[in-house]
N, C-alpha and C positions, 0 to 999 in steps of 0.2 A: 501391432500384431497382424492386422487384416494386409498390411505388405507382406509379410515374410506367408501367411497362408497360401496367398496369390502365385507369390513365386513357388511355394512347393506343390499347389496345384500342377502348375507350368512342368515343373519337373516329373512329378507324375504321370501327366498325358505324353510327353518325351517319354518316358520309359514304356510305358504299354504302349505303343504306336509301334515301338521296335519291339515288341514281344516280349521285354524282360518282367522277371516274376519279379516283384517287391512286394511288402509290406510299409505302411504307417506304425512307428512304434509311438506310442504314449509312454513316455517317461513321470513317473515321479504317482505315479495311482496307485490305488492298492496293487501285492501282490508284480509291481512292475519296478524295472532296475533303472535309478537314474543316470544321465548322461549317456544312454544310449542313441545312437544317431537315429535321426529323423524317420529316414528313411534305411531300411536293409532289402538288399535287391543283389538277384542274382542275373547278370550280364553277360550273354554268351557264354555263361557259364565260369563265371569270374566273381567272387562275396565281394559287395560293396558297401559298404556304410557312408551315408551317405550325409553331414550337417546341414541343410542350408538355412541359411539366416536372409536376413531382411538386409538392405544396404549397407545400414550404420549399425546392423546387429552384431553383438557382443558375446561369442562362445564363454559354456563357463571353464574353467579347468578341468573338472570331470568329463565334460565333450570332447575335449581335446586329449584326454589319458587315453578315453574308447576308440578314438581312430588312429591314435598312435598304435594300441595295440592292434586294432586292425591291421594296420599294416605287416605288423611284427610280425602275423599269424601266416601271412602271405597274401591277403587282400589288399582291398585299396579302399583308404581313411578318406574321407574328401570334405573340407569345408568348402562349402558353393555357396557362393553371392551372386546374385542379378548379372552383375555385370561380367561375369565371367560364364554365365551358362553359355553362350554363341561356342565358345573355347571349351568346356568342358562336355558338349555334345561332340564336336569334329574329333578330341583325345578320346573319345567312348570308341571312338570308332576300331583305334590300334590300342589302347589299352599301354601302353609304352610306360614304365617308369622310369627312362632317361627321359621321356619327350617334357621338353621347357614348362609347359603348361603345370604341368602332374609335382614335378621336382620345386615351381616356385607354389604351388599350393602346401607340397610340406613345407618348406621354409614358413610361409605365411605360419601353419600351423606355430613350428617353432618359435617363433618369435609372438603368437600369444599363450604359448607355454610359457615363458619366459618373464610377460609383464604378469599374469596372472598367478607365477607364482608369488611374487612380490607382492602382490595385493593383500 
């Protein structure tokens, strides 16, 4: 757990450094909706929901319906790992959903839509 804080510290001080407005959402408290992403922030003026997990961390289903629908809505869903923050600070930059990065993060997503429906 003290990994996956660290990285969203990391992501945090990224986002305020560029001026974007976010929130920490607390899921699963009183009164609060679960699988809501991590982080919700507003990007140049762009909703972002934001997942990040730890290296070997394991979205539940519910995390992955809410960025799907993010997307839907016309936002951007993003499950972010460690090793993809370098890449998913330079995409912050144009914001592109053809750009490689954005397009194999949904896929990712897709595919643990896929095993976790099976679960």
């Amino acid at each position: 757990m003290a990994a996956e804080k660290n990285f969203e510290n990391r992501v945090k001080k990224f986002l305020k450094d560029r001026g974007s407005y976010f929130i920490k959402y607390w899921g699963g408290a009183a009164y609060t909706k679960s699988g809501v992403p991590d982080i919700l922030a507003s990007i140049d003026g762009c909703f972002f929901g934001i997942e990040d997990k730890a290296e070997k961390g394991k979205p539940s289903l519910l995390q992955i319906v809410h960025l799907e629908k993010i997307r839907k809505s016309g936002g951007y869903g993003v499950l972010l790992y460690p090793k993809d923050f370098e890449q998913f600070k330079a995409w912050v930059e144009h914001k592109s959903r053809d750009h490689p990065w954005y397009v194999g993060n949904v896929e990712l997503q897709k595919q643990w839509k896929q095993r976790l429906e099976k679960e």
